[in-house]
C-alpha positions in Angstrom: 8.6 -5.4 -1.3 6.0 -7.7 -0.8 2.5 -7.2 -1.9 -0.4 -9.5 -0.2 -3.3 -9.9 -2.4 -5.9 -11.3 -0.4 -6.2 -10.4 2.8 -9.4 -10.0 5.3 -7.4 -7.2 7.4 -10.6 -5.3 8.0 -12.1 -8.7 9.7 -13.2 -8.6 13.5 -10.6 -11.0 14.4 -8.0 -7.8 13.9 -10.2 -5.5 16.2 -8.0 -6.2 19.7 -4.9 -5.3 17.7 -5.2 -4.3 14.0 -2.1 -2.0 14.1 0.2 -4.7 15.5 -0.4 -6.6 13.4 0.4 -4.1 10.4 3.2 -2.8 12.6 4.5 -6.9 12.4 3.6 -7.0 8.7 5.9 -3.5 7.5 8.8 -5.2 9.3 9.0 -7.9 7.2 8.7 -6.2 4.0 4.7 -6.1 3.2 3.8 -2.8 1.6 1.0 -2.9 -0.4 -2.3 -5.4 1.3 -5.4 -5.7 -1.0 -8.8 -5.8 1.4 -11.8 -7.7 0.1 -14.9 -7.2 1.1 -17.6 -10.5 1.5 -21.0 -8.4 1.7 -22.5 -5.4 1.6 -22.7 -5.0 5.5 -18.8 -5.7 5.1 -18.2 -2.4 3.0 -18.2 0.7 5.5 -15.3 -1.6 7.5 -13.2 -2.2 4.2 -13.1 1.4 3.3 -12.5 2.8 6.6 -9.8 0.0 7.2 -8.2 1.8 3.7 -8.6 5.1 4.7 -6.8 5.3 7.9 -3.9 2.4 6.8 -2.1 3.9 3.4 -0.9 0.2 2.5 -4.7 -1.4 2.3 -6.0 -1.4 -0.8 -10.3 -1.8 -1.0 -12.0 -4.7 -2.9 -16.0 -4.6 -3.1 -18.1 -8.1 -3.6 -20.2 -10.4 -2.7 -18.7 -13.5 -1.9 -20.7 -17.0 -2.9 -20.9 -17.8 1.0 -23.2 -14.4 1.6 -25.2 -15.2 -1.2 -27.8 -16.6 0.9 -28.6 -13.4 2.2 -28.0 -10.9 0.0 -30.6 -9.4 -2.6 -30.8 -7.4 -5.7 -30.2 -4.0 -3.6 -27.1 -5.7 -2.5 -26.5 -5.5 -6.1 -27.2 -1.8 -6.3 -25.1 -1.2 -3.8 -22.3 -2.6 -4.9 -22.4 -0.7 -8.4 -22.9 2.6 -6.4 -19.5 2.0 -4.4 -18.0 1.1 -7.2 -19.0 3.9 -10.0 -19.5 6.7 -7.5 -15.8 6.7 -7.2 -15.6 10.3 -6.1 -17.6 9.9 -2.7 -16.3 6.3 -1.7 -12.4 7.2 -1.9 -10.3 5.1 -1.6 -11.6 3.6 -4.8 -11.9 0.0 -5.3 -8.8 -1.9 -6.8 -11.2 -4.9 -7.6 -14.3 -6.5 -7.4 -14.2 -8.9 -5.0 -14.6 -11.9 -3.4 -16.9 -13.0 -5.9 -17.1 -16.6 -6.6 -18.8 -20.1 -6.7 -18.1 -22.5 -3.5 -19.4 -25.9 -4.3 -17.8 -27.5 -1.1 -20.9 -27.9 1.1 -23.2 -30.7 0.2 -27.0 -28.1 0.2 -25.4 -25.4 -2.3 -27.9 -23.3 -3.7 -25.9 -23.3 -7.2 -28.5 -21.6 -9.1 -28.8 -18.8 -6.6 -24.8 -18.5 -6.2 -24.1 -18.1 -10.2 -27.0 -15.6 -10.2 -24.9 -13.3 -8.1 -21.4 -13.9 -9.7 -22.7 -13.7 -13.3 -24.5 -10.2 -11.9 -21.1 -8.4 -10.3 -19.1 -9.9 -13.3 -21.5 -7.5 -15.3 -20.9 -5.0 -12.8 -16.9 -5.7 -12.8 -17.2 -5.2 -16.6 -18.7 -2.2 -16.7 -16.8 -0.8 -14.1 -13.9 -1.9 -16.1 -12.4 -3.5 -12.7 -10.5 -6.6 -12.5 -11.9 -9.6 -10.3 -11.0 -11.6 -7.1 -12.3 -14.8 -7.7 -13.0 -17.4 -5.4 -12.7 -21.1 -6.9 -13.9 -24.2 -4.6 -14.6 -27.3 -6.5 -15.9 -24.6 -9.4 -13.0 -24.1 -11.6 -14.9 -25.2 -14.7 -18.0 -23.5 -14.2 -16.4 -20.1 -13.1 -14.0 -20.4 -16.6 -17.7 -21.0 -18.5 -19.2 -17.9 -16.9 -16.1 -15.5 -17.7 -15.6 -16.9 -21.5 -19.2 -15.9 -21.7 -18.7 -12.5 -19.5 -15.5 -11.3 -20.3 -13.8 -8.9 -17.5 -10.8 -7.3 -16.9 -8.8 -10.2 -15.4 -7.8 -10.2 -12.0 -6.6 -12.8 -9.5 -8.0 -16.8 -9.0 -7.4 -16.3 -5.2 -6.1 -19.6 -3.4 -5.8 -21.6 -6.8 -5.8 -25.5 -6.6 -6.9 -26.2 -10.1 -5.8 -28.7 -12.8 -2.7 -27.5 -15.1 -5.5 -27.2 -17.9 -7.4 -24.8 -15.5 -4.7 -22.7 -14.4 -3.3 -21.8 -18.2 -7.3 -21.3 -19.3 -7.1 -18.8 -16.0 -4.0 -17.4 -17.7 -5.4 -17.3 -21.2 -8.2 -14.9 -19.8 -6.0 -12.6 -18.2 -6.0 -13.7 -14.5 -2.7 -14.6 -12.2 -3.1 -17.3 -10.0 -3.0 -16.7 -6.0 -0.8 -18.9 -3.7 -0.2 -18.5 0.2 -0.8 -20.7 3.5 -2.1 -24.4 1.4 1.5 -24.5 -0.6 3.0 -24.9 3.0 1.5 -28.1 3.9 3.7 -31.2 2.5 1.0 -32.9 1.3 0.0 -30.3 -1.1 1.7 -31.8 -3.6 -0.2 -30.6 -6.8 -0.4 -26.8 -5.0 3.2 -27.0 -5.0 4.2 -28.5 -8.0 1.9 -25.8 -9.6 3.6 -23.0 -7.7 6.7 -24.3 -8.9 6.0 -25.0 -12.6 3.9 -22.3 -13.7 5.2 -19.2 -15.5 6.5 -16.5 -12.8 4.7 -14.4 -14.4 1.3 -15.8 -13.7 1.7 -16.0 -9.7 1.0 -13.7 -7.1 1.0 -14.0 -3.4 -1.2 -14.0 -0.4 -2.2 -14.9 3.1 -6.0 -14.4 3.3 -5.7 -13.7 6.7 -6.8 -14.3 8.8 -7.9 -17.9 7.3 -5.6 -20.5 5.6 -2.8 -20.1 8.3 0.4 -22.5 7.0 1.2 -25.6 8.1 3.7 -24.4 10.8 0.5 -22.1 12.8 -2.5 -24.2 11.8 -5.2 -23.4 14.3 -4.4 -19.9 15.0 -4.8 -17.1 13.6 -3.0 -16.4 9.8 -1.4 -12.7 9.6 -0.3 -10.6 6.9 3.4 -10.7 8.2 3.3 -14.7 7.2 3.9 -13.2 3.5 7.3 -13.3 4.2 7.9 -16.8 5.2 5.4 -18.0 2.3 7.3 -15.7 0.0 10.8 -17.6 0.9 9.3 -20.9 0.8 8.1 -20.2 -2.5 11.9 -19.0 -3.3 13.1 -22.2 -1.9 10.8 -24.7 -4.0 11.5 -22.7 -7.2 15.2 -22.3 -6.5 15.9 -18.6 -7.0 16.6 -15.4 -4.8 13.5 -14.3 -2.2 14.0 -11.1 -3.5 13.8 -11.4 -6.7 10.9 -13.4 -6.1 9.0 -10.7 -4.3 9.9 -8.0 -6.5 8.2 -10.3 -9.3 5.1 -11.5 -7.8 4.4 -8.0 -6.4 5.0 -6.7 -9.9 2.5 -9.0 -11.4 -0.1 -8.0 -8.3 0.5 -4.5 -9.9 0.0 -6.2 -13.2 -3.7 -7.7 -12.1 -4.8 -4.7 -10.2 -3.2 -1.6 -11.8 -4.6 0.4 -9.3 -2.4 -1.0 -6.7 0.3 1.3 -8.5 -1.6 4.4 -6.4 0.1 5.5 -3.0 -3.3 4.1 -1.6 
């Protein structure tokens, strides 16, 4: 069993052939696909995506990208899909993608925490873990959740320092690997793929972005899992399987309602 845990299945990108592509995916052993959301407008597509494919789990956020455009009623909305559990079945597995992107040079930083800090609150009181999304933020994402404490979740994509990742441990968060350990020059991605505790990793493909080194420029796709997943084996030196049946155990460890049948 595989279990991807960040994947943008419900993207337009699928639209020509969304059930191929799952089709391709359940062949290779990927059972269980977690679907997050990156603004409000992005919701109805999640949850339908989930509904009609038993394997897609939903996620609900904001992600730090979207901020730009989103308001407080974006805010509302987001706590009514995730406490009005009843009439938005499937229910949410996470809050998510929620973040802080630092990468582009005209960040508005102070707008971008204003909306993480606000759906950590939410995540909190939802009592929902997080999928967090880290670029050149590690730091100030830690600050906000020693201050905000949540239910853990998953640093999606990690390429922290050592000291990051085990401060990401120490708050209850696995750390997400997939297409960026396949390049050969990812040389501290690797090395912290292979170092770190078993316990604390989980796969993904965010599809259909970050495709590995052997596809780059087309499109990533959940079925890549499987190759990543046996890489991964290869660099750590111990059985695929085993290595699948661990990482999706810890996905089920981050998101508990993963366990569901969907």
């Amino acid at each position: 069993m595989l279990v991807d845990t960040h994947c943008h299945l419900a993207a337009r990108e699928f639209d020509p052939d969304r059930e191929a592509v799952l089709t391709a995916a359940r062949a290779v052993g990927v059972s269980k696909i977690v679907i997050p959301a990156v603004d409000t407008t992005d919701f109805v597509n999640v949850r339908d995506c989930c509904k009609k494919y038993a394997e897609c789990f939903p996620a609900y956020g904001i992600h730090p990208l979207y901020v730009a455009q989103a308001n407080d009623g974006d805010l509302a909305t987001l706590r009514e899909w995730l406490l009005a559990r009843t009439t938005r079945a499937p229910v949410a597995v996470a809050v998510g993608e929620i973040g802080l992107d630092l990468h582009m040079a005209n960040t508005d930083l102070k707008r971008q925490e204003y909306f993480f800090t606000e759906q950590l609150k939410i995540a909190r009181n939802a009592n929902l873990p997080v999928l967090l999304h880290i670029r050149r933020a590690g730091d100030l994402i830690l600050k906000h959740l020693r201050r905000i404490h949540v239910r853990g979740g998953i640093a999606h994509a990690f390429n922290g320092s050592d000291q990051q990742a085990k401060e990401f441990v120490n708050l209850g968060f696995k750390l997400g690997f997939g297409g960026a350990m396949t390049y050969t020059g990812s040389t501290r991605i690797r090395r912290l793929a292979t170092s770190l505790p078993i316990e604390n990793i989980v796969l993904e493909t965010d599809a259909p972005d970050m495709p590995p080194e052997w596809s780059t420029g087309t499109r990533n796709e959940p079925a890549t899992l499987a190759t990543i997943n046996h890489m991964l084996s290869e660099l750590r030196g111990i059985d695929a399987d085993e290595l699948s049946e661990r990482t999706s155990a810890n996905a089920m460890t981050a998101l508990p309602q993963l366990r569901s049948p969907g």
